[in-house]
C-alpha positions as CSV (number, residue, x, y, z in Angstrom):
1,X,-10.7,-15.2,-11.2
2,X,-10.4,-11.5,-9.5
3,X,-7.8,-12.5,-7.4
4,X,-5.4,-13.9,-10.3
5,X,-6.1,-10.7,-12.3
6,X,-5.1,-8.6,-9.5
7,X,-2.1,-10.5,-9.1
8,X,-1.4,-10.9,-13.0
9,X,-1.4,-7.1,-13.3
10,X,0.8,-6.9,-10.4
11,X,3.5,-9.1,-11.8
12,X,3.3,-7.3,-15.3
13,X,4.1,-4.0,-13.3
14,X,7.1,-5.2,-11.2
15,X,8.8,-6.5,-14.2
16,X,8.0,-3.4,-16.1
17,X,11.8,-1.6,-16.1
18,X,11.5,0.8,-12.5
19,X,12.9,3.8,-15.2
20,X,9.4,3.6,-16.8
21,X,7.8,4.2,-13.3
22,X,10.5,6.7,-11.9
23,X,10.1,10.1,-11.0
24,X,12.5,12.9,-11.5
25,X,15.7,9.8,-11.9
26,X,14.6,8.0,-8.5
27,X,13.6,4.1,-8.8
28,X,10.4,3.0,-7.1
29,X,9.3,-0.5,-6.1
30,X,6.0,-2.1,-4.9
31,X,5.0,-2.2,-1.0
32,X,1.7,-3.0,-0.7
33,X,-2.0,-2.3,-2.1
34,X,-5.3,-1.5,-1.3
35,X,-8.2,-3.9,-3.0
36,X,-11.7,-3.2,-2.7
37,X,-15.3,-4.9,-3.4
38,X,-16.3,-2.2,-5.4
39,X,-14.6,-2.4,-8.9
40,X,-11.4,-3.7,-10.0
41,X,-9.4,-1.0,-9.5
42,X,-6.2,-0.8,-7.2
43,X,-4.3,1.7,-4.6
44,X,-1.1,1.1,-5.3
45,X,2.0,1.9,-2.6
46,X,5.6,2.5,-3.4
47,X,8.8,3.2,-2.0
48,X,10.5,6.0,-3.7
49,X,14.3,5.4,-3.8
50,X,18.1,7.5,-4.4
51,X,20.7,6.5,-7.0
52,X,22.2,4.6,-4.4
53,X,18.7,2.8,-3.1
54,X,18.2,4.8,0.1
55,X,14.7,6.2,0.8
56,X,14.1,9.3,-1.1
57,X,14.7,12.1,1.4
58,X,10.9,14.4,0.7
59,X,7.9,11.5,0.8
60,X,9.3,8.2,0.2
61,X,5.9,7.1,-0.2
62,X,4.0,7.6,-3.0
63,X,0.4,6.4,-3.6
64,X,-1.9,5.9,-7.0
65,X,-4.6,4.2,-8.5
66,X,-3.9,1.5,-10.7
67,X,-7.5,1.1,-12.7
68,X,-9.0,-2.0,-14.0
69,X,-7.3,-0.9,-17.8
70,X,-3.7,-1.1,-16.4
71,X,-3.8,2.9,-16.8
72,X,-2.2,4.9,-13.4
73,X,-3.9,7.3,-12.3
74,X,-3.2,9.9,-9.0
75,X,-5.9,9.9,-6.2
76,X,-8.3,13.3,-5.8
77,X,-7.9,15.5,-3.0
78,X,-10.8,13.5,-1.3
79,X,-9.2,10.4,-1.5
80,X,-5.5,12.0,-0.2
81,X,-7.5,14.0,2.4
82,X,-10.1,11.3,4.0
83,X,-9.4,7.6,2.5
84,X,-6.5,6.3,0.8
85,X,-3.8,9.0,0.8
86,X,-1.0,9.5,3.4
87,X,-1.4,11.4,6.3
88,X,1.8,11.2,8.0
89,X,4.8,9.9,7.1
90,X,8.5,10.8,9.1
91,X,12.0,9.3,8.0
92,X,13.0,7.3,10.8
93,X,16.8,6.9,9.5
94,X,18.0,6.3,6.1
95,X,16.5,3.2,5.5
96,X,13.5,3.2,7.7
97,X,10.2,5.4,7.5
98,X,6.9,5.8,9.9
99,X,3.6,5.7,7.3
100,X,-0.1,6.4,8.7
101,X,-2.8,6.0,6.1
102,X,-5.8,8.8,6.0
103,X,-8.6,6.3,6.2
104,X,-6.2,3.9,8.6
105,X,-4.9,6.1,10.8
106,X,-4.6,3.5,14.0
107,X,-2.7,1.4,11.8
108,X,1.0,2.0,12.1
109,X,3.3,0.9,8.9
110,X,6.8,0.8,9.4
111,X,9.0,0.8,6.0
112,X,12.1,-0.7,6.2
113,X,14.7,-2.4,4.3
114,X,14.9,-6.2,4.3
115,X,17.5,-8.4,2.3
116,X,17.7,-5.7,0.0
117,X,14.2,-4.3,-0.5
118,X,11.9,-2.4,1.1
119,X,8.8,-3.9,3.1
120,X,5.9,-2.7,4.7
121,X,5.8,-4.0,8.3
122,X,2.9,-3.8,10.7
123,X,1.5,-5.3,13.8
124,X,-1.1,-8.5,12.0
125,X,-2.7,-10.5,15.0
126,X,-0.4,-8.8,17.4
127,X,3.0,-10.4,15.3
128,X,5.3,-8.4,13.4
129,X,4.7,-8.9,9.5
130,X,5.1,-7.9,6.1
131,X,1.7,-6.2,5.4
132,X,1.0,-7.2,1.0
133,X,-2.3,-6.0,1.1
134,X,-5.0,-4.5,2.3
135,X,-8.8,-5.7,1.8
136,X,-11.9,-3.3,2.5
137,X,-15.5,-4.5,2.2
138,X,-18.2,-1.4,2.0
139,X,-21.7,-0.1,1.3
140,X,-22.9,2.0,-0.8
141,X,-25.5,4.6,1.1
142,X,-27.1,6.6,-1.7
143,X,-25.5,10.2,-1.7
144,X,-23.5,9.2,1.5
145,X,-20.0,7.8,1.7
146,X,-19.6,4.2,1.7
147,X,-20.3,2.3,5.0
148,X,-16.9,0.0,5.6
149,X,-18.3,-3.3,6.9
150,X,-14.8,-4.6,7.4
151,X,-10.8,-4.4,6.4
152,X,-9.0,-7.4,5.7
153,X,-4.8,-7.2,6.6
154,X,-3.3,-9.8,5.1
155,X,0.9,-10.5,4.7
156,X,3.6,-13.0,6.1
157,X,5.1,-13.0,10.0
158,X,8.2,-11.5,10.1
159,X,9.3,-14.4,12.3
160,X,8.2,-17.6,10.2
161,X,7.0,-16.3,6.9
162,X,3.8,-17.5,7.0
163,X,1.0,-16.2,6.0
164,X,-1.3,-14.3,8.3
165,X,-4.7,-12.4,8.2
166,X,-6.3,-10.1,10.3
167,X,-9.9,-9.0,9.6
168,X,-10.7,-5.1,11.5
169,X,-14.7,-4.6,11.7
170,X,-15.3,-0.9,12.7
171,X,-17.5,0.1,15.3
């Protein structure tokens, strides 16, 4: 039942009109997200694009909550700084831009344009695919941060289109 509310909200928001969602005239669309065991709520990625659907020239990237209500929501410094927010990200060329993740930073995303959208490429099982989403199991520790007990990749090979899952247990 989680999993088809998660991806029920998700299909209400990409056929939402993109000028709701857009930021100073740009058009966004959907990459990926971040779903964890903790509550319902989402980290949500998207490519920020031109008039003319080229990557936005200042962070193409942008990243927000999406909380169980529907209601968007920006992440807290914290979250920016240590877990969810985007530590790096470096326009590649026009259409292409390098993305490393605060909490994921030996995970390298490649954002590119495919067939007339933008995907989210990484390195899943050692093959090139289209990351969709990102899983991450934790812990509570009293006062502590959470203890991450493992992060699920999961997406479609570039080369065949099937899908493919790699689980990441820290050490």
């Amino acid at each position: 039942m989680r999993s088809f509310l998660i991806v029920l909200l998700l299909v209400i928001l990409s056929l939402l009109p993109q000028s709701i969602l857009a930021v100073s005239g740009e058009e966004v669309s959907p990459l990926f997200f971040i779903e964890r065991n903790k509550n319902r709520n989402l980290v949500q990625y998207d490519i920020r694009l031109t008039g003319n659907s080229n990557l936005a020239d200042i962070k193409p990237v942008h990243v927000y909550w999406i909380l169980e209500n529907g209601r968007r929501e920006e992440l807290n410094r914290m979250e920016r700084m240590y877990a969810y927010g985007i530590l790096h990200q470096k326009k590649l060329d026009q259409n292409k831009v390098k993305v490393i993740l605060a909490g994921l930073q030996g995970l390298e995303i490649i954002v590119e344009r495919m067939n007339d959208s933008f995907k989210a490429m990484v390195s899943i099982n050692g093959r090139e695919s289209i990351l969709e989403k990102i899983y991450i199991k934790s812990e509570e520790n009293g006062a502590r941060l959470p203890r991450i007990l493992y992060i699920d990749l999961f997406g479609w090979t570039k080369e065949t289109g099937l899908p493919i899952r790699e689980r990441i247990v820290p050490k």
